[in-house]
N, CA and C atoms as an extended XYZ file, in Angstrom:
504
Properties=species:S:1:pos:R:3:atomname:S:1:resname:S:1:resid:I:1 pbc="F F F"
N         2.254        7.462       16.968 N   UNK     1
C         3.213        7.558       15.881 CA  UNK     1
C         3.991        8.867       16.005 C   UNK     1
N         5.033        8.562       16.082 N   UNK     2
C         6.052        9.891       15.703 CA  UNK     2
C         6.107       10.135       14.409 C   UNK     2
N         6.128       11.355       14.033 N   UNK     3
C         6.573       11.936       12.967 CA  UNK     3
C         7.457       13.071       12.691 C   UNK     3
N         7.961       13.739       14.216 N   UNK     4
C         8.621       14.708       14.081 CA  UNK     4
C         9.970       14.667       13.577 C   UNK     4
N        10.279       13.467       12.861 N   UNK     5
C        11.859       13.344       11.901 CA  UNK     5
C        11.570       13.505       10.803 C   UNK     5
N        10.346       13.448       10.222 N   UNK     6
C        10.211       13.457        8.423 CA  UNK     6
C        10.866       14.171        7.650 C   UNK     6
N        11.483       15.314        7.786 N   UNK     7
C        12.300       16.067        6.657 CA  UNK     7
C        13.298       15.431        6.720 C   UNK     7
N        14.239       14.940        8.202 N   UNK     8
C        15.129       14.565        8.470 CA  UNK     8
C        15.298       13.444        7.790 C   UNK     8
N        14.360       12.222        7.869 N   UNK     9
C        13.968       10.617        6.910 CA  UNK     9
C        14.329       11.130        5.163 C   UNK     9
N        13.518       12.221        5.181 N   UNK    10
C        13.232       12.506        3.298 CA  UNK    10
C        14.801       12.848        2.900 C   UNK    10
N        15.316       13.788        3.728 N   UNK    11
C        16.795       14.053        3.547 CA  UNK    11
C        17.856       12.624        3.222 C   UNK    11
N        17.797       12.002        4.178 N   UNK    12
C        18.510       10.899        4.125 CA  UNK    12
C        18.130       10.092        2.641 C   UNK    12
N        17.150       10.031        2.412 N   UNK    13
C        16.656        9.426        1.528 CA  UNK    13
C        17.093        9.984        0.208 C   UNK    13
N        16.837       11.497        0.232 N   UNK    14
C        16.972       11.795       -1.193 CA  UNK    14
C        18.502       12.003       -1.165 C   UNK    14
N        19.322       12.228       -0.107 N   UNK    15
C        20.900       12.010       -0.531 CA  UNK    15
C        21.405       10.975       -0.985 C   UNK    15
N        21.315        9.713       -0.419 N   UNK    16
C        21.651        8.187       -0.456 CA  UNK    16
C        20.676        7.887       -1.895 C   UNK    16
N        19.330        8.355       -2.169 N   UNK    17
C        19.359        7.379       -3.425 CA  UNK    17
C        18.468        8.636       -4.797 C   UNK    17
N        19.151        9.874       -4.161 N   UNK    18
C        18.688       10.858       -5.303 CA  UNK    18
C        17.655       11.382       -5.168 C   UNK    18
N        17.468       12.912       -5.470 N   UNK    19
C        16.165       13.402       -5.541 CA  UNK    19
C        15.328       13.959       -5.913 C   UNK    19
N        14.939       13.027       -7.080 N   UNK    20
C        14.097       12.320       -8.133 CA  UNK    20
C        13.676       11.377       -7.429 C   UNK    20
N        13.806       10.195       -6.324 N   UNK    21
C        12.799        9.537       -5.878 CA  UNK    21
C        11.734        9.701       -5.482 C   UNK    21
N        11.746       10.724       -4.450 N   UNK    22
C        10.405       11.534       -4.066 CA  UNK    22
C         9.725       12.075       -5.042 C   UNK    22
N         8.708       11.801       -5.071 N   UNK    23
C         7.656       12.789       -6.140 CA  UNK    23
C         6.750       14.075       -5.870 C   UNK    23
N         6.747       13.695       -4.380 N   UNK    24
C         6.027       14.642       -3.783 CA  UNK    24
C         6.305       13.984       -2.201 C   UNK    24
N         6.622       15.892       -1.442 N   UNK    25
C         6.833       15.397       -0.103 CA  UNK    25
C         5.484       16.514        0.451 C   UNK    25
N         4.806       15.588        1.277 N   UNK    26
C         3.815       16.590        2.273 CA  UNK    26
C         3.813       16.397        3.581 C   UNK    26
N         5.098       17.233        3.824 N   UNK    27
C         5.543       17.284        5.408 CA  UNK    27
C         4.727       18.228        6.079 C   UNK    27
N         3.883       18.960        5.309 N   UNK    28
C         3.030       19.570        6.162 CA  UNK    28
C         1.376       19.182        7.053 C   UNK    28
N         1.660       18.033        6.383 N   UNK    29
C         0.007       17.147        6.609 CA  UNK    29
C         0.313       16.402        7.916 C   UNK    29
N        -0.795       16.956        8.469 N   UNK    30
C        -0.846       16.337       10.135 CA  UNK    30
C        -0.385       14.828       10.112 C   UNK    30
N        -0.515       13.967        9.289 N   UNK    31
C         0.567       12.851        9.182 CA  UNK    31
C         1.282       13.128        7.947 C   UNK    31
N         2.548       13.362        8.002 N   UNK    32
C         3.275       13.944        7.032 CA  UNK    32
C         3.645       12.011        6.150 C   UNK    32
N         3.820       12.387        4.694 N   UNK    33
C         4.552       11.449        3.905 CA  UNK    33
C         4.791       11.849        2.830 C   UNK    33
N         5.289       10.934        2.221 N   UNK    34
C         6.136       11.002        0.540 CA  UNK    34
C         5.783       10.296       -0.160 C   UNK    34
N         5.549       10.500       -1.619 N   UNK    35
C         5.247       10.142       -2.626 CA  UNK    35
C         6.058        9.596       -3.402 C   UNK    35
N         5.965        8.092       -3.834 N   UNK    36
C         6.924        7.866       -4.984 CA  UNK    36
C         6.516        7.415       -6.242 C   UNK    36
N         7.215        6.801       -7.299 N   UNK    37
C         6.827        5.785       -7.952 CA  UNK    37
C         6.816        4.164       -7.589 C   UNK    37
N         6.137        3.577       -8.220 N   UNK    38
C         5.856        2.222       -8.270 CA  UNK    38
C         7.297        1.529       -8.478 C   UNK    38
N         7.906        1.865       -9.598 N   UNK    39
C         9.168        1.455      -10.069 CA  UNK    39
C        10.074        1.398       -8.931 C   UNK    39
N        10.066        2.625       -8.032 N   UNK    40
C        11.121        2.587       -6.777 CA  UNK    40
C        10.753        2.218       -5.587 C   UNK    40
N         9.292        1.610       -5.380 N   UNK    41
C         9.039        1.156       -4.025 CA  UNK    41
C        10.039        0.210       -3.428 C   UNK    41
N        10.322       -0.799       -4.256 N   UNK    42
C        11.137       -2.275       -3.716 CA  UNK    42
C        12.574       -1.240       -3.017 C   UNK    42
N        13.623       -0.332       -4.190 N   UNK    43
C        14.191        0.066       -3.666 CA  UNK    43
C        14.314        1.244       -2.519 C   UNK    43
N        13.126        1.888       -2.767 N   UNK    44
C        12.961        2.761       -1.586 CA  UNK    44
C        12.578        1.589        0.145 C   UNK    44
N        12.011        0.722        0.116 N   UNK    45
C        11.326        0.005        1.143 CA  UNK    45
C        12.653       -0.756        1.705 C   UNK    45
N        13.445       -0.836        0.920 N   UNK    46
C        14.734       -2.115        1.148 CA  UNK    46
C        15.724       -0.751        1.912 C   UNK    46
N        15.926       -0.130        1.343 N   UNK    47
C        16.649        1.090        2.154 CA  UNK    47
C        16.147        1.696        3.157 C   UNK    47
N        14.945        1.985        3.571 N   UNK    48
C        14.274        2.132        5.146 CA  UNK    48
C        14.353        1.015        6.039 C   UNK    48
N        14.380        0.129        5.589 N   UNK    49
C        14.773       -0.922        6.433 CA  UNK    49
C        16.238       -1.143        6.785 C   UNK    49
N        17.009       -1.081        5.793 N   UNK    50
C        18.408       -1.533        6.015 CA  UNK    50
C        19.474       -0.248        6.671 C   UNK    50
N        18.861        0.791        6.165 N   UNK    51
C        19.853        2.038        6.606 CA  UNK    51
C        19.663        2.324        7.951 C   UNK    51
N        21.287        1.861        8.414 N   UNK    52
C        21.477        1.954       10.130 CA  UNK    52
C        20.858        3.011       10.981 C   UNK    52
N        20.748        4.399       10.211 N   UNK    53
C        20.116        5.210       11.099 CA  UNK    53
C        18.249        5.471       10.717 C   UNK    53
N        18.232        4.539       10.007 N   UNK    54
C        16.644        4.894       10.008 CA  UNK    54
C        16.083        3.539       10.472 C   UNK    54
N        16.599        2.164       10.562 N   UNK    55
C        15.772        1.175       10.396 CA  UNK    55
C        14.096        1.179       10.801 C   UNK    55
N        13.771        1.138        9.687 N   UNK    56
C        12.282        0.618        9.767 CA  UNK    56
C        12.218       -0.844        9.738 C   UNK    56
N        11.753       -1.351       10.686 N   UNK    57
C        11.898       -2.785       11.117 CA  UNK    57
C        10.346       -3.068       11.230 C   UNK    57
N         9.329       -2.181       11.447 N   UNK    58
C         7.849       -3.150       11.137 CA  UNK    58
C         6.924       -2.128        9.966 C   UNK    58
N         6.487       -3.088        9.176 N   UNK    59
C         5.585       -2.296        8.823 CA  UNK    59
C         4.195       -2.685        9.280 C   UNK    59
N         3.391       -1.314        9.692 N   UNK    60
C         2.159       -1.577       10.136 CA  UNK    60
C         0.904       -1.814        9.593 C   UNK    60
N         0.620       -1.219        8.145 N   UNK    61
C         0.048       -1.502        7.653 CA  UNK    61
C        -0.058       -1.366        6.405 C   UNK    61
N        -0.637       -1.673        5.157 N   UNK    62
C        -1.170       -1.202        3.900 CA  UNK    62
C        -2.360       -1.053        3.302 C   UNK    62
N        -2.825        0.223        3.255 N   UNK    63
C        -3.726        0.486        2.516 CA  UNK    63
C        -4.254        0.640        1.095 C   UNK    63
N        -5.051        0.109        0.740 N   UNK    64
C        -5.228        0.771       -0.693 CA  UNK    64
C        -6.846        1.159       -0.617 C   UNK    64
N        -6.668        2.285       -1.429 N   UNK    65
C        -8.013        3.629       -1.904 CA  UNK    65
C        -7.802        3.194       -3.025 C   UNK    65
N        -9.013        3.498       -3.539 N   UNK    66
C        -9.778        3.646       -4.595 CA  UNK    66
C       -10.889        5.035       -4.634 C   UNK    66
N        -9.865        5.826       -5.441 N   UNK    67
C       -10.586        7.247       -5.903 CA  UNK    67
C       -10.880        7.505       -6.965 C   UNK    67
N       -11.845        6.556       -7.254 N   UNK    68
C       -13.078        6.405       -8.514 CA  UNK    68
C       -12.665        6.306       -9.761 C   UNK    68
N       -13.477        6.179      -10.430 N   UNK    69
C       -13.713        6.464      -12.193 CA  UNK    69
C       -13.443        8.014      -12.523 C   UNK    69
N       -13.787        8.787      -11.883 N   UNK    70
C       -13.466       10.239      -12.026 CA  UNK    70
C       -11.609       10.403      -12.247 C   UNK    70
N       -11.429       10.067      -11.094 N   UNK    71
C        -9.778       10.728      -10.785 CA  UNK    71
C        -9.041        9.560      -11.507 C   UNK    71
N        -9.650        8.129      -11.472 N   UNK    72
C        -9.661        6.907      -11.811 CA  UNK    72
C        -7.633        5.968      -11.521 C   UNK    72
N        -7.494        6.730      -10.079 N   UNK    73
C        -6.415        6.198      -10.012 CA  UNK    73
C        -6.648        5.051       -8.520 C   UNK    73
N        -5.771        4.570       -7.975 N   UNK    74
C        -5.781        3.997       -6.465 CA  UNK    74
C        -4.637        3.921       -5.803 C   UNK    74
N        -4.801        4.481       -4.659 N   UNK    75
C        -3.725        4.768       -3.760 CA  UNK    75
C        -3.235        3.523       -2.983 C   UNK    75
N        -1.824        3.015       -2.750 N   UNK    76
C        -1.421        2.064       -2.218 CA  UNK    76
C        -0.126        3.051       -0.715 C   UNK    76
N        -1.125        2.716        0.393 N   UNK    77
C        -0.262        3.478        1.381 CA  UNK    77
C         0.501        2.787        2.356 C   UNK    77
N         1.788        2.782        2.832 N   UNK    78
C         2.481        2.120        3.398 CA  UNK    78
C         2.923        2.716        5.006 C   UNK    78
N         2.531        2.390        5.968 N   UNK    79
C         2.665        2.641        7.393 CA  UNK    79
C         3.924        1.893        7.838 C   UNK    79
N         5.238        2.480        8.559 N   UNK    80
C         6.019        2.269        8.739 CA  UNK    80
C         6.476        2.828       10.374 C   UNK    80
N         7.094        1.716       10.790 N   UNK    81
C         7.898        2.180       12.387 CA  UNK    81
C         9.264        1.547       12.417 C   UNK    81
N        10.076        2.651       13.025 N   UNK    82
C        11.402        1.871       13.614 CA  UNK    82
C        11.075        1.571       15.024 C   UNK    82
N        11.064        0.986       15.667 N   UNK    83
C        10.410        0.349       17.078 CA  UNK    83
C        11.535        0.476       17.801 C   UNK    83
N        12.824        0.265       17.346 N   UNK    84
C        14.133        0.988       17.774 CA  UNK    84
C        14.593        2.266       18.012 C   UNK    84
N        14.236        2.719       17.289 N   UNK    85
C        14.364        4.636       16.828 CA  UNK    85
C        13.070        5.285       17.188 C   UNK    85
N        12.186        4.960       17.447 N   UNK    86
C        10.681        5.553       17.841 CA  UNK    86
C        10.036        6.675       16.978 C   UNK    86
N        10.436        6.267       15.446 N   UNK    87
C        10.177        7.122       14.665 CA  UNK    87
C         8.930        6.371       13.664 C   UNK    87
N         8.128        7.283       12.775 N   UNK    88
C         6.918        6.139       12.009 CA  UNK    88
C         7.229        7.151       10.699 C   UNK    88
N         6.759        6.497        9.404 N   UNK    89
C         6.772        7.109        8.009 CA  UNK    89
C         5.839        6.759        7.653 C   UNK    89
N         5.409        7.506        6.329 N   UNK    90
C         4.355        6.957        5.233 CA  UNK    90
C         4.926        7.290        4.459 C   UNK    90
N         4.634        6.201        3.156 N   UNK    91
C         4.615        5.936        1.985 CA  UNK    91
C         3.476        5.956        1.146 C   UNK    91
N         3.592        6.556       -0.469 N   UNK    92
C         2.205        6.343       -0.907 CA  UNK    92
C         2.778        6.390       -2.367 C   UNK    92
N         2.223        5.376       -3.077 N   UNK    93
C         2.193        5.115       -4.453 CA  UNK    93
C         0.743        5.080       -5.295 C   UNK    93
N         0.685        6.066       -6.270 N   UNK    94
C        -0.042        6.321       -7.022 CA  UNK    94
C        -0.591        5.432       -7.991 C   UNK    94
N        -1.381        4.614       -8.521 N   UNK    95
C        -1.403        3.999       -9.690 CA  UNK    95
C        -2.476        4.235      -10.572 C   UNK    95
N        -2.118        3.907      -12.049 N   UNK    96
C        -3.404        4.762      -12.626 CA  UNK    96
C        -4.279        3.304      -12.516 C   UNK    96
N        -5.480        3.600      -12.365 N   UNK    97
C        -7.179        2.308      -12.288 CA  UNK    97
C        -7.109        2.071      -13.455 C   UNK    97
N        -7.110        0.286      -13.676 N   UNK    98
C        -7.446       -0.211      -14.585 CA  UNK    98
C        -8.240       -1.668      -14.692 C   UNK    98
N        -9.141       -1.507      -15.456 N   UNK    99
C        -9.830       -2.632      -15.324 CA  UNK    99
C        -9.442       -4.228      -15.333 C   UNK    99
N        -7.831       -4.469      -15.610 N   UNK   100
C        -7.426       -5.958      -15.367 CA  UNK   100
C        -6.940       -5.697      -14.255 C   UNK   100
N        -6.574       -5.023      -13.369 N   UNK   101
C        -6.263       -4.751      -12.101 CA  UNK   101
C        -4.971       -3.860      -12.106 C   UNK   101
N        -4.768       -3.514      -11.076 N   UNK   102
C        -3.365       -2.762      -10.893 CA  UNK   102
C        -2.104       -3.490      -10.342 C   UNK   102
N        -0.879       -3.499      -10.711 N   UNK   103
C         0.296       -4.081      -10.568 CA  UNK   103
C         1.298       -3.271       -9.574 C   UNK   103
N         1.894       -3.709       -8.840 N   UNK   104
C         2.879       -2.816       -8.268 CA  UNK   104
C         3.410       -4.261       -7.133 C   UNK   104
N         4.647       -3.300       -7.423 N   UNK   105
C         6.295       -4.611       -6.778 CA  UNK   105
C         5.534       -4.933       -5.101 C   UNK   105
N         5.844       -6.626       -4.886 N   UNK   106
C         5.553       -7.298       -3.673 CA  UNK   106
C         6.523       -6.184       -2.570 C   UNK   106
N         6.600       -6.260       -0.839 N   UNK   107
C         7.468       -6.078       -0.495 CA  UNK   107
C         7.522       -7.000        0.792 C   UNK   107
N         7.227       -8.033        0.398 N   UNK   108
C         6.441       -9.360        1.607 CA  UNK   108
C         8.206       -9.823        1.488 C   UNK   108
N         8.948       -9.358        1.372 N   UNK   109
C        10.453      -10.124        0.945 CA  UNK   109
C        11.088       -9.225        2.193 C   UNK   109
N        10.909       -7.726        2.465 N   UNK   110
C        11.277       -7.461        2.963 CA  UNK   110
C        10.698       -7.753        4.423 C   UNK   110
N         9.255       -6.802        4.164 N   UNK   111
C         8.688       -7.480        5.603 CA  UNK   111
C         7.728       -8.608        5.725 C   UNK   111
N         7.635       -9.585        6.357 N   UNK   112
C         6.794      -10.463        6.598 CA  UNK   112
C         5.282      -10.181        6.998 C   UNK   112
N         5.136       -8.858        7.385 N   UNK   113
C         3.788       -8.855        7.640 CA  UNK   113
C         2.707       -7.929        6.526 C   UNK   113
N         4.208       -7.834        5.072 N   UNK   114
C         3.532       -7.471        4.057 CA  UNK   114
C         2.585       -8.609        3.927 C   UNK   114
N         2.897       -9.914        3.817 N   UNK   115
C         2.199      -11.108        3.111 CA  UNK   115
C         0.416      -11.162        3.559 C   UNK   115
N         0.266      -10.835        4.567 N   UNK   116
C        -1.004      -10.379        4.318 CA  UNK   116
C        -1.959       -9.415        4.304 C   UNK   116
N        -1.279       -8.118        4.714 N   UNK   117
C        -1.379       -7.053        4.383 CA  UNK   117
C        -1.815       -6.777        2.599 C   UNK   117
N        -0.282       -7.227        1.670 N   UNK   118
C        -1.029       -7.088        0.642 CA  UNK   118
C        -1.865       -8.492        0.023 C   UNK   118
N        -2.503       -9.545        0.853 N   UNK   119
C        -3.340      -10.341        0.147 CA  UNK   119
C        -4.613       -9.577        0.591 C   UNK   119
N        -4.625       -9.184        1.841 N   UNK   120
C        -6.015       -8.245        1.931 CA  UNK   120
C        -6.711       -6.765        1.186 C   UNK   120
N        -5.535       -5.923        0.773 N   UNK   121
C        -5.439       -5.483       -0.138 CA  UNK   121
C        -5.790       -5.967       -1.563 C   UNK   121
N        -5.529       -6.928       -2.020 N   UNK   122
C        -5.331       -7.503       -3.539 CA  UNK   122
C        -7.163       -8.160       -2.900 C   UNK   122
N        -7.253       -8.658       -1.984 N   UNK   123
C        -8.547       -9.013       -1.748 CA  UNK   123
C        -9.964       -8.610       -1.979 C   UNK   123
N        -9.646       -7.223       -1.080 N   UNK   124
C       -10.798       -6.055       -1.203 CA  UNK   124
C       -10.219       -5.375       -2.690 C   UNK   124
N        -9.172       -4.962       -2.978 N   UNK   125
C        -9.369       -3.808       -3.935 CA  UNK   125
C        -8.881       -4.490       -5.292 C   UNK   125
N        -8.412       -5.261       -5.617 N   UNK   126
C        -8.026       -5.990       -6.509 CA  UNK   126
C        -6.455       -5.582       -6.957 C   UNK   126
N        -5.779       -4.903       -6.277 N   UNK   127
C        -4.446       -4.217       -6.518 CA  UNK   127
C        -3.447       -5.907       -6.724 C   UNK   127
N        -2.543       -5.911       -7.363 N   UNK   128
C        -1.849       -7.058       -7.615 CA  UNK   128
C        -0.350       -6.853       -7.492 C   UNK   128
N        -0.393       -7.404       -6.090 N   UNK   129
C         1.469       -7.434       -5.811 CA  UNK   129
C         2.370       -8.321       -6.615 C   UNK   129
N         3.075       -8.307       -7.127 N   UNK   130
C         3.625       -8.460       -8.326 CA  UNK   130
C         4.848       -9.446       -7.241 C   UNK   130
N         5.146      -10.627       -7.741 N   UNK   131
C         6.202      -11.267       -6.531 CA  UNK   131
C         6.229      -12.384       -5.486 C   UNK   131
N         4.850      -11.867       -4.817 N   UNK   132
C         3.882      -11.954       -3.804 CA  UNK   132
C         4.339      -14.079       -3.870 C   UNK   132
N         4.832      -14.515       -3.000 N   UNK   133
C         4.736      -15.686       -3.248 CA  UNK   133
C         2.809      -16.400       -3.049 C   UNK   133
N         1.967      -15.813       -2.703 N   UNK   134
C         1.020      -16.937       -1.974 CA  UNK   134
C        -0.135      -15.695       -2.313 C   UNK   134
N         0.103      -14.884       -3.793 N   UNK   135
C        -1.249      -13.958       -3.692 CA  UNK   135
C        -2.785      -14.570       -3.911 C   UNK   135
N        -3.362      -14.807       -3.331 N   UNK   136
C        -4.820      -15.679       -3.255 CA  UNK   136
C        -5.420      -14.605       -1.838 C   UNK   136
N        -7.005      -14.977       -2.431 N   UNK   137
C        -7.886      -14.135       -1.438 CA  UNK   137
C        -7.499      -14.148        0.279 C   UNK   137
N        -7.606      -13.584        1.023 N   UNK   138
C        -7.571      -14.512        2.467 CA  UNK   138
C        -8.961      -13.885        3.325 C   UNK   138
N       -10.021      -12.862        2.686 N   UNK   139
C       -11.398      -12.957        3.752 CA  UNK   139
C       -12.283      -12.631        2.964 C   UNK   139
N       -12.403      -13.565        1.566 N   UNK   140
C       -13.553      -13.865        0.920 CA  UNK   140
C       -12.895      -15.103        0.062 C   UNK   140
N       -13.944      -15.823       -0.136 N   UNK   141
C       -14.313      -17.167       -0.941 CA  UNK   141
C       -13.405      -16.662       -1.936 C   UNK   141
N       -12.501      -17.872       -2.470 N   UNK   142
C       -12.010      -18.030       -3.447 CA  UNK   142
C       -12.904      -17.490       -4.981 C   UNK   142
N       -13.680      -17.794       -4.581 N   UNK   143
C       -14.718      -18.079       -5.846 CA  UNK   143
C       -15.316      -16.644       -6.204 C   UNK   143
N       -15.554      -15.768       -5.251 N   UNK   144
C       -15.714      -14.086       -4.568 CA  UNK   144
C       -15.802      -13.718       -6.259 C   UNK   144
N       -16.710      -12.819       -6.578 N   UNK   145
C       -16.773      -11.863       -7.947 CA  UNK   145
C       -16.257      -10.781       -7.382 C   UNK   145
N       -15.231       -9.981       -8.204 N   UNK   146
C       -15.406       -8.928       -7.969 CA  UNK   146
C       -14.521       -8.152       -6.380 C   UNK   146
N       -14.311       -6.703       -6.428 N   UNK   147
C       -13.219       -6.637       -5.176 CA  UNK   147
C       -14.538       -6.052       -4.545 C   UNK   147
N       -14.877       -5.565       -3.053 N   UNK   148
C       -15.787       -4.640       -2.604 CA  UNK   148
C       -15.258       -3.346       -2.102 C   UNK   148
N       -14.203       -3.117       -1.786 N   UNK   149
C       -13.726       -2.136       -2.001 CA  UNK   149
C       -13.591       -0.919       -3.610 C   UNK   149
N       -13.910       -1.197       -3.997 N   UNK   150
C       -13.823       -0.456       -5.473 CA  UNK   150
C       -14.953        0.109       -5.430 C   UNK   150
N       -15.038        1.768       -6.205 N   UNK   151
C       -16.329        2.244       -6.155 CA  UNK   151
C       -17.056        1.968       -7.402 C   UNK   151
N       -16.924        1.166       -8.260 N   UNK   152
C       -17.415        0.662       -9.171 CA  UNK   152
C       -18.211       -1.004       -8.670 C   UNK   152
N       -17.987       -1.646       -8.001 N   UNK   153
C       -18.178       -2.422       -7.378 CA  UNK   153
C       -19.960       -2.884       -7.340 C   UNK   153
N       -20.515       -3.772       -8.199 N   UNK   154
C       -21.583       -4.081       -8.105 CA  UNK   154
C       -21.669       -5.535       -7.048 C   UNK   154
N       -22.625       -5.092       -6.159 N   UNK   155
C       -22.733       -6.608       -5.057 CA  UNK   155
C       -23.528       -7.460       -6.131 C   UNK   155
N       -23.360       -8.804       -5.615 N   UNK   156
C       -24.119       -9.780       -6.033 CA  UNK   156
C       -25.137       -9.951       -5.488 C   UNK   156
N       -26.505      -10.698       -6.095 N   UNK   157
C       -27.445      -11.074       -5.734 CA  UNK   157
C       -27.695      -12.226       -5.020 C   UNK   157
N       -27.098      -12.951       -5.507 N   UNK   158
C       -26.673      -14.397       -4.799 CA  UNK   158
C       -25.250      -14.660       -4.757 C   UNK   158
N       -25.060      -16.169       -3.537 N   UNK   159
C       -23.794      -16.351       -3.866 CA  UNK   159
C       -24.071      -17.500       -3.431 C   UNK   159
N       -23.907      -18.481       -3.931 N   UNK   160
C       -24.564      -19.795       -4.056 CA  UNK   160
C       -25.811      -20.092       -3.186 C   UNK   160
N       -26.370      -19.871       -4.239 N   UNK   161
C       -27.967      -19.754       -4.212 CA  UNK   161
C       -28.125      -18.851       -2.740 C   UNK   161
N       -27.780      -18.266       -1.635 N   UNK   162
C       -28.014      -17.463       -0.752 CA  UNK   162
C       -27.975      -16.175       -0.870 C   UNK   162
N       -29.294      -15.050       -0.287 N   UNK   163
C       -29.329      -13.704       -0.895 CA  UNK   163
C       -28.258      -13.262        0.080 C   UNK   163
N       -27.556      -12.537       -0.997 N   UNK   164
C       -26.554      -11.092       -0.443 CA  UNK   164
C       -26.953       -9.828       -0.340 C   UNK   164
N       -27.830       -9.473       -1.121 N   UNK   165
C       -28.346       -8.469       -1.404 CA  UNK   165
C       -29.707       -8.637       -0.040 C   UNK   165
N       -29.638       -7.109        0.692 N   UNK   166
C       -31.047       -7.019        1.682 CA  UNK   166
C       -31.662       -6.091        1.760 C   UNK   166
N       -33.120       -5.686        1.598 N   UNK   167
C       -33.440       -4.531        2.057 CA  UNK   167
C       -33.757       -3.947        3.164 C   UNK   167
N       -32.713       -3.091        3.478 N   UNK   168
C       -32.725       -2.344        4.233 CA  UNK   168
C       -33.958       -1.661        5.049 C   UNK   168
C-alpha cells in the first residue's frame, strides 16, 4: 500500500467538499487516515471514487472494531486503492455502541465488493448498513444468536441440540 499522497488526498478533499468533513486527520500513523462522520461517508466515498485525480476504483476491505462497553463505541474502517494511480487511503467512522445495533450509510452502490464486505461485517459485529440491498448473514446460520465479534458477546451452549461450547 502506498500512502505517501495522504496530505495531498486530505487536501483535495477538504477543498472540493470543505473542511469540516474531516474530523480528524492522522497522517502521522504508520498507516496514515481520516476520520469522518457517518452522515458524510456516502458523500465522501462517491467523491474518491469519481474525482479524476484521485480515483479510488477498489475498495479492499471493511472492518469493524468493537471497543467495548467501556469506550462503548465501534469502529467501521474503510481500505481503499486507486489501482490506476498506485495510491491506497483509509477511512474510519466512529459510531456510538448500541444495543439495537449500529446504523451507518451502505456504500455497496458505489463499490461492488462493499456487498459483502459489509454483510460480513453486519455478520460478525452486528453494524447495519443502511441501503444494503441483500443485508442477511453470509458465514453463520441465519438463525445465529448474537454477533461474535462483540466484546460483550456470550457463546451459546448449544446450537441445535450440538455443543458449542468446549473445554479446553
Amino acid at each position: 500500500m502506498n500512502f505517501n499522497n495522504h496530505q495531498k488526498i486530505v487536501t483535495i478533499i477538504e477543498d472540493s467538499l470543505g473542511h469540516s468533513i474531516v474530523t480528524s486527520n492522522k497522517s502521522e500513523e504508520k498507516q496514515p487516515y481520516i476520520e469522518i462522520e457517518s452522515s458524510s461517508l456516502v458523500q465522501v466515498c462517491n467523491f474518491l471514487k469519481t474525482n479524476k485525480n484521485l480515483y479510488f476504483d477498489f475498495l479492499n476491505c471493511i472492518t469493524t472494531v468493537d471497543n467495548g462497553l467501556e469506550i462503548n463505541t465501534i469502529d467501521v474502517w474503510y481500505h481503499l486503492t486507486s489501482i490506476v494511480f498506485e495510491h491506497s487511503f483509509i477511512l474510519k467512522v466512529t459510531l456510538p455502541r448500541n444495543t439495537e445495533g449500529e446504523h451507518i450509510p451502505s456504500v455497496s452502490h458505489i463499490w461492488k465488493t462493499a456487498d459483502w464486505h459489509e454483510r460480513e461485517a453486519y455478520d460478525l459485529t452486528g453494524v447495519h448498513f443502511d441501503g444494503h440491498s441483500d443485508l442477511r448473514r453470509i458465514l453463520l446460520p441465519a438463525d445465529w444468536e448474537g454477533f461474535p465479534l462483540r466484546k460483550d458477546y456470550v457463546e451459546q451452549e448449544k446450537y441445535h441440540g450440538i455443543n458449542v461450547k468446549y473445554d479446553r
